[in-house]
C-alpha positions in Angstrom: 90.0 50.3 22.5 89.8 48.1 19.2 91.5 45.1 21.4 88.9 45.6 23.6 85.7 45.4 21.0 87.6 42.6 19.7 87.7 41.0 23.2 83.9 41.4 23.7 83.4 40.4 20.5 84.8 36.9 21.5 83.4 36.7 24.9 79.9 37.2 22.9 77.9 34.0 21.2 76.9 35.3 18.2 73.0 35.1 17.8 72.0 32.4 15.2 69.4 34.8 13.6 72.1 37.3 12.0 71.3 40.0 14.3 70.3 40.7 17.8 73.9 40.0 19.7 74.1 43.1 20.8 71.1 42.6 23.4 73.6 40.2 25.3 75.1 43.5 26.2 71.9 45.1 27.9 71.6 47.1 24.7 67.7 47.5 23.4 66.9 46.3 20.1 66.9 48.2 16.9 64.9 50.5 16.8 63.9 50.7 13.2 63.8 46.9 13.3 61.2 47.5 16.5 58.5 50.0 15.6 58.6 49.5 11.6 59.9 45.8 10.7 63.1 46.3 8.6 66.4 46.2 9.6 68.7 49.5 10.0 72.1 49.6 8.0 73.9 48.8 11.3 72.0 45.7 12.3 74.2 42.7 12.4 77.4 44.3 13.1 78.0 43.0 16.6 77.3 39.2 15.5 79.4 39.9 12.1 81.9 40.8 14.9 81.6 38.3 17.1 81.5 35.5 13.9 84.8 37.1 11.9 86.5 36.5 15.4 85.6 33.1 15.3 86.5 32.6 11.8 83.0 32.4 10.2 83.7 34.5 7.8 81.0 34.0 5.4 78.6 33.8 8.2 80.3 37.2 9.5 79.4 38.7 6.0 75.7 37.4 5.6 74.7 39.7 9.3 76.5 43.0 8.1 79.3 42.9 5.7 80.3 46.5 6.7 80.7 45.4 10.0 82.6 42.3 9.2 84.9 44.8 7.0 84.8 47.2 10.3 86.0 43.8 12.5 89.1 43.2 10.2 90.5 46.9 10.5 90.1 46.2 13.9 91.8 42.8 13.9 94.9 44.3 11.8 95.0 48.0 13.4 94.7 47.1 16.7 97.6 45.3 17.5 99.4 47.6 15.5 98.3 50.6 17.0 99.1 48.8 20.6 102.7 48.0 19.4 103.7 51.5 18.1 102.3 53.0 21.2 104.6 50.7 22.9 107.3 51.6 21.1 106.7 54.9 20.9 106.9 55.5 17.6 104.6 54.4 14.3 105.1 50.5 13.2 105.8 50.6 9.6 105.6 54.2 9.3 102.8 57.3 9.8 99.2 55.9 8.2 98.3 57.6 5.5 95.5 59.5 5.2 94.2 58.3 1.7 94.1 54.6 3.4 92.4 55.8 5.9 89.5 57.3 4.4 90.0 54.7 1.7 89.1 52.5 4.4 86.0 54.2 5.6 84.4 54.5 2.5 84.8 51.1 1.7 83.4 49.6 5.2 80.3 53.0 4.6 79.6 52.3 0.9 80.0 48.1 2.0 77.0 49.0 5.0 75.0 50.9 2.8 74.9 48.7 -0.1 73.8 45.9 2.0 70.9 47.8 3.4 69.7 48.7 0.5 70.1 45.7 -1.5 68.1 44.0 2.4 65.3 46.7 1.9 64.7 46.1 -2.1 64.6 42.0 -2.2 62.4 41.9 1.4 65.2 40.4 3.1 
């Protein structure tokens, strides 16, 4: 499934105003963004994707840095995770759980941080 974000992620032009890439999908726009004018943590993330797969990295981290942390995971667990189902058996050895949550607090904390940082400078 991560290969196949990944591969949508390519086949999508990322929007030039940091968000909004998503709507290339048929999705509707953000809600909060909609009825009251400010951005919800998770705007951005599908053009952070689609930029980190092109290798605009800092681009990538100015839509949604959580995202763009989210899109690097993917990048690095997703061929992994294909291989060792392939080969039947984990690449490297089991993951640990500790990196895993490590992992998601970083990319949550990373998201949230942003937003709030976005809501308190009016960005």
């Amino acid at each position: 499934m991560l290969l196949v974000l990944l591969a949508i992620a390519v086949w999508l032009p990322p929007s030039q105003s940091g968000l909004g890439t998503h709507r290339q999908l048929g999705l509707p726009p953000c809600t909060l963004l909609d009825w009251y004018g400010f951005r919800c943590p998770s705007c951005g993330m599908t053009t952070a994707w689609s930029r980190l797969v092109r290798g605009q990295i800092v681009p990538a981290l100015r839509a949604n840095a959580g995202g763009a942390l989210l899109a690097v995971v993917a990048l690095v667990g997703g061929p992994w995770l294909l291989a060792s189902g392939i080969r039947g058996r984990w690449i490297g050895g089991l993951p640990r759980d500790s990196w895993t949550i490590a992992a998601a607090v970083l990319i949550l904390v990373t998201t949230l941080t942003q937003w709030i940082v976005r809501l308190s400078l009016g960005w």
